[in-house]
C-alpha positions as CSV (number, residue, x, y, z in Angstrom):
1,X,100.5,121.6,87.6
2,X,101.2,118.8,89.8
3,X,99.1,115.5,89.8
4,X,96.3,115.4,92.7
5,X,97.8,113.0,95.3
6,X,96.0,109.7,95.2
7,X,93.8,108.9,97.9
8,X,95.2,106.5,101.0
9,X,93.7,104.9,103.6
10,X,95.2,103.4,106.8
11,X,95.7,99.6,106.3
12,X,98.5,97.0,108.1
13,X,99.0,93.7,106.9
14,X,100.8,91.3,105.2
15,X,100.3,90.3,101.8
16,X,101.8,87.1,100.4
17,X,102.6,87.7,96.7
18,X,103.5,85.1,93.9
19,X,105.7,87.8,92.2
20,X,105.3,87.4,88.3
21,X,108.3,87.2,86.3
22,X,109.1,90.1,83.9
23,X,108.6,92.9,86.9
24,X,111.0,94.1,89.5
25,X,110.2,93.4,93.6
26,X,110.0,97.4,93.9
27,X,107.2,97.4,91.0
28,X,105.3,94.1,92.4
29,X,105.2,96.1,95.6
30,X,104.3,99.4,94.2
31,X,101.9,97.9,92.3
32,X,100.0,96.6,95.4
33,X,100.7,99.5,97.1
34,X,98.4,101.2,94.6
35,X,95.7,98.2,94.7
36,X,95.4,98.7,98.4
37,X,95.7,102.7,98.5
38,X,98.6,102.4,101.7
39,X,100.3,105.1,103.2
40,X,103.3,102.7,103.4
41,X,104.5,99.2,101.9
42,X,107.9,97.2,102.0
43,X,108.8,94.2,101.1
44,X,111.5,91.5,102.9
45,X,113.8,90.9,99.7
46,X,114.2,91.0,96.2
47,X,113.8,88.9,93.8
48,X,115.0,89.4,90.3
49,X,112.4,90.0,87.4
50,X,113.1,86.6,85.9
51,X,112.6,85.3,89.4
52,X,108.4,84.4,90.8
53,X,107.5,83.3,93.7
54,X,106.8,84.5,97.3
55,X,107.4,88.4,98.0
56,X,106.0,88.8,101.2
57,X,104.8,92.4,100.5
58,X,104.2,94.5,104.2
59,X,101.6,97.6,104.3
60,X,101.4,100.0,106.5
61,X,102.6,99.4,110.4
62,X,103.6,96.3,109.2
63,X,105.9,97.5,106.8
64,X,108.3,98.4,110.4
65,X,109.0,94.5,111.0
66,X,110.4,94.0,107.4
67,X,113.8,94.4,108.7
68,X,113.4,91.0,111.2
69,X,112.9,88.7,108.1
70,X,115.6,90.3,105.6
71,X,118.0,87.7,108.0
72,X,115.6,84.7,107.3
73,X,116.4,81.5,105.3
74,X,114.9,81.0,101.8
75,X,114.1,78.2,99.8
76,X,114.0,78.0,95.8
77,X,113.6,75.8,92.9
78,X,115.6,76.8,89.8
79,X,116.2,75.3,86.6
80,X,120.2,75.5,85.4
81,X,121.3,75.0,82.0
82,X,124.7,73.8,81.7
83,X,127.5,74.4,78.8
84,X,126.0,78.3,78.2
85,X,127.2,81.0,80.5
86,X,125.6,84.8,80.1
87,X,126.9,87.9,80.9
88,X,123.9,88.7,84.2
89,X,124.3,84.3,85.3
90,X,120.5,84.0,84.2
91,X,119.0,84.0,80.1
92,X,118.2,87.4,80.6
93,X,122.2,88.2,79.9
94,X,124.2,88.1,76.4
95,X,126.0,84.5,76.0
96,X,129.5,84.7,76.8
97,X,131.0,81.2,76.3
98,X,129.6,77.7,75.2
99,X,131.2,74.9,76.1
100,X,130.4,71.0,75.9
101,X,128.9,69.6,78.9
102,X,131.0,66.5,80.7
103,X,128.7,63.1,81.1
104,X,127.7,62.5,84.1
105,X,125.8,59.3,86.2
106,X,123.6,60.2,89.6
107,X,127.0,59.7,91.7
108,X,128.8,62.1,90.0
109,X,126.3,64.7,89.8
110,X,126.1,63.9,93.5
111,X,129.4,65.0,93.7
112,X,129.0,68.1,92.5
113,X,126.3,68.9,94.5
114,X,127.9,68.1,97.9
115,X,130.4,70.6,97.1
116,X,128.2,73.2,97.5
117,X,126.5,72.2,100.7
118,X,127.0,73.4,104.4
119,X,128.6,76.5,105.1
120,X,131.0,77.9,101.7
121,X,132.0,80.9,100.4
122,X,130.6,82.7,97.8
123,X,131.2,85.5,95.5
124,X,128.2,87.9,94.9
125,X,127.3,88.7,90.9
126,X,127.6,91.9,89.7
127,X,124.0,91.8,88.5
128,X,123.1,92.4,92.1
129,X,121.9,94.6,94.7
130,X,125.0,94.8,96.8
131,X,126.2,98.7,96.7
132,X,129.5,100.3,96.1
133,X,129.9,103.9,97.5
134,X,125.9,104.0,96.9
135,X,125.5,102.3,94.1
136,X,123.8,99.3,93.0
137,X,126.6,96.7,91.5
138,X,124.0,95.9,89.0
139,X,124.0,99.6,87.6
140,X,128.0,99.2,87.3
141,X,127.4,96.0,85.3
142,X,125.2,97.4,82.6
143,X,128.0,99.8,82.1
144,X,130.6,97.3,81.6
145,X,132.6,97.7,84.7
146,X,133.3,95.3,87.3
147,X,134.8,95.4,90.6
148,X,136.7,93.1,93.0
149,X,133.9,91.7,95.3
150,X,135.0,90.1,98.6
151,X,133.7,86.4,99.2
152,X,130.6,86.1,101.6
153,X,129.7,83.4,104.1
154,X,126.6,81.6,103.0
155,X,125.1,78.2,104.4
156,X,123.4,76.1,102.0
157,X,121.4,73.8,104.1
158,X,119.7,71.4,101.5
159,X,120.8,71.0,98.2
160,X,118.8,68.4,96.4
161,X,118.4,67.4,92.5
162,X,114.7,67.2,91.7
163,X,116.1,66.2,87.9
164,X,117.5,66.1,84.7
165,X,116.6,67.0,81.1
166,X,119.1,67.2,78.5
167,X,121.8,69.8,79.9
168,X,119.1,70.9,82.7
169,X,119.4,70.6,85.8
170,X,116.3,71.0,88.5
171,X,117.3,72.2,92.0
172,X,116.0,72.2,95.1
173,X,118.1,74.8,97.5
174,X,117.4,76.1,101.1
175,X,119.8,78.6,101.6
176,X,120.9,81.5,104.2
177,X,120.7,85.4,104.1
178,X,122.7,86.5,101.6
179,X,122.9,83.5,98.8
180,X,122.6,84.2,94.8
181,X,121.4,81.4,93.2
182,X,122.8,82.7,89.8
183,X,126.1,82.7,91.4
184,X,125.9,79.2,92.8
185,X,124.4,77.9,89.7
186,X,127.6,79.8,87.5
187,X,129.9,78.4,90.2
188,X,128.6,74.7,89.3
189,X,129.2,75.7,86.0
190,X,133.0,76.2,86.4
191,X,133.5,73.5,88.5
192,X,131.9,71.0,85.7
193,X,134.4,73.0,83.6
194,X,131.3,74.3,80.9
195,X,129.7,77.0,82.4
196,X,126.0,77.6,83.5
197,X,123.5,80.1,84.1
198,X,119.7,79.9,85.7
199,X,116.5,79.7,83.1
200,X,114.2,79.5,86.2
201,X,114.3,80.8,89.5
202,X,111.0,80.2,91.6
203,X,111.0,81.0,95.8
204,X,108.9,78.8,98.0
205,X,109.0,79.9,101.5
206,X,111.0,82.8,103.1
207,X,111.6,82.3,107.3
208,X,108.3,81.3,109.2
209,X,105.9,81.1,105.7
210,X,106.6,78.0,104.6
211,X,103.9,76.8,102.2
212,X,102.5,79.8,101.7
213,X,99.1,80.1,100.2
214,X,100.1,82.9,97.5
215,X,98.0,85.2,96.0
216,X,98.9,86.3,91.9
217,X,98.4,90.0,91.5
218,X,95.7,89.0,88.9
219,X,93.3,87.2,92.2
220,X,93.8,90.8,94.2
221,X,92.6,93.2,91.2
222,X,89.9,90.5,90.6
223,X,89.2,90.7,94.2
224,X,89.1,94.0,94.6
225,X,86.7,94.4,91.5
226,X,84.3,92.0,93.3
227,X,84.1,93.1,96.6
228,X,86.4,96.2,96.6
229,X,88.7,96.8,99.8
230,X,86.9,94.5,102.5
231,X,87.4,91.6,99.8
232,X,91.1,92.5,99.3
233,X,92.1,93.5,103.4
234,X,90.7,89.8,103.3
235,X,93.4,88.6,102.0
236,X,96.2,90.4,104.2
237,X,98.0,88.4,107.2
238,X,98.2,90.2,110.5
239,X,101.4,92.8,110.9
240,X,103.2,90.4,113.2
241,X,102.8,87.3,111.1
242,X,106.2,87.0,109.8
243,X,107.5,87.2,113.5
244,X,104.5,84.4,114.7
245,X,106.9,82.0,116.5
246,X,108.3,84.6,118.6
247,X,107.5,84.5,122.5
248,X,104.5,87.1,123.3
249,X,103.8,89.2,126.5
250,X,100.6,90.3,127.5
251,X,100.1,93.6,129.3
252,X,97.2,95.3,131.7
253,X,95.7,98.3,130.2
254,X,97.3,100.4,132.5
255,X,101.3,98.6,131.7
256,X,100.2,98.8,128.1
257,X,99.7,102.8,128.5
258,X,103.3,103.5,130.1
259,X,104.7,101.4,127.3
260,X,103.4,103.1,124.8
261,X,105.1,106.4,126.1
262,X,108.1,104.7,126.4
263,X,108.6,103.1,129.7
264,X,109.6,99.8,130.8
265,X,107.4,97.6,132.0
266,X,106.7,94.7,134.8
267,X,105.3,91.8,132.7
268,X,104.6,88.5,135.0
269,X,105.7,85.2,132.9
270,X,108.0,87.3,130.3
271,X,110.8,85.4,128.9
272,X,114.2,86.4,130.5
273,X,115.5,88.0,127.4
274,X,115.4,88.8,123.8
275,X,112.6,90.2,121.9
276,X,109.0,89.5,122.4
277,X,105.6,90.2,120.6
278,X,103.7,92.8,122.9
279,X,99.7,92.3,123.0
280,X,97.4,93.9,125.2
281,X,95.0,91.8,126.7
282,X,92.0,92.1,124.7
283,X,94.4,91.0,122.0
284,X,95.2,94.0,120.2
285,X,99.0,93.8,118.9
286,X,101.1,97.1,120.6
287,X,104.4,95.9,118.5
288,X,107.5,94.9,119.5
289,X,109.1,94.9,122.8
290,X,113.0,93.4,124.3
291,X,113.2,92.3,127.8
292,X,116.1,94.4,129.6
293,X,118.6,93.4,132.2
294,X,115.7,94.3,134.7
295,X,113.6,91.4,133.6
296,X,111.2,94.2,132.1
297,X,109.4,94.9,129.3
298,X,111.0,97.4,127.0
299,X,109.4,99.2,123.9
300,X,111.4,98.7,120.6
301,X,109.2,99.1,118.0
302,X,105.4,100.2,118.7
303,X,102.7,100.3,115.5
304,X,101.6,103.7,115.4
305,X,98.0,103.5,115.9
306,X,98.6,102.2,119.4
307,X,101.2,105.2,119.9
308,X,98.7,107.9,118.8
């Protein structure tokens, strides 16, 4: 007999998590999911289970703009211990070599650190989520096989030692769409000639939230005990607010109604091109629209309860 389906309830908005370590992105997200009772929920990148930090998680309509902030610069601090490098590039993985790790002043560890700033290339892990004919290279790894991976370009736009204890190093990194911080902390590790691997990986902003205020999944089930679902939607950002410094249109009633069935509109003051936040104009969000080579406004991706 098959379980009864859990109740859901319609709900948009963006939550910003402080991911716990020890849990995946997919289980911090499902776990929310569940909190909340949404029909849908994404997120806009993992981070690893050793990883906490900022998982902006996306429910219901709002889970359709995930895709505009998977290309959006990140910024972590991680702790690297040098002269120990591990099968997975973090402690989570089996030691594979120790080696002693060189002396170094502020100038030379400078050094190193300029090396991996501005735009490099960089070879992805095998612990990651990168796929090979549909697979996760990380599901290769656990079973001992690894595969050529072709170098990616990354920018690394501020690398900057926060400081040192012992073999540790504490990094600052603000990096581009695509960049493994286990990789660039192993890669420091060759070049210093002992090896390395992350103990910490913490992510404070991702695109436009920068200083997020954070909620722990422990506040939202306290929350939602207190005050139950008003107390929690509380706590949810609007389903645009990861594309906020985007331009915005505002449309009539009546330009608003042939755009939701698909039609290009007229829009006075619209930008001449690109992508633009569509509002009516009592404010209520219609989704996302793209100027087109007429200078109108065109629909690209409409929340549903302004479609219905």
């Amino acid at each position: 007999m098959s379980k009864p389906r859990r109740p859901r309830r319609p709900v948009d908005g963006v939550l910003l998590l402080d991911k716990p370590q020890g849990i995946t992105s997919n289980q911090a997200l499902m776990r929310i999911r569940h909190l909340y009772q949404a029909d849908k929920a994404g997120h806009t990148g993992s981070l690893d289970p050793l990883a906490t930090g900022l998982l902006p998680v996306c429910l219901g309509e709002a889970s359709k703009f995930t895709q505009y902030l998977l290309d959006a610069d990140k910024v972590y601090v991680t702790r690297i211990r040098l002269g120990v490098a591990t099968t997975t590039g973090d402690s989570e993985g089996d030691i594979i070599s120790e080696a002693p790790v060189p002396v170094l002043d502020a100038a030379a560890i400078e050094a190193v650190l300029e090396r991996f700033r501005g735009e490099i290339d960089q070879v992805p892990s095998m612990f990651s989520a990168l796929k090979k004919d549909g697979r996760p290279l990380y599901e290769l790894a656990r079973k001992g096989i690894e595969i050529e991976r072709p170098a990616r370009h990354i920018t690394v736009y501020r690398l900057a030692l926060l400081g040192v204890a012992g073999n540790e190093w504490t990094l600052e990194a603000h990096v581009s769409k695509g960049t493994y911080i286990r990789s660039l902390a192993e890669d420091i590790g060759k070049v210093l000639g002992c090896g390395a691997h992350v103990v910490m990986l913490r992510r404070l902003s991702l695109g436009p939230f920068v200083q997020p205020v954070m909620v722990t999944l422990e506040q939202v089930e306290a929350a939602l005990a207190e005050g139950g679902h008003e107390a929690i939607d509380k706590l949810l950002l609007p389903p645009w607010a990861g594309l906020a410094s985007w331009p915005r249109v505002e449309l009539s009633e009546n330009a608003a109604y042939y755009l939701r069935h698909g039609q290009p509109v007229r829009c006075p003051g619209a930008p001449a091109g690109g992508d633009v936040l569509v509002f009516e104009q009592d404010g209520a969000f219609l989704g996302v629209g793209v100027i087109d080579d007429e200078g109108r406004v065109a629909p690209r991706r409409l929340i549903r309860s302004m479609v219905e």
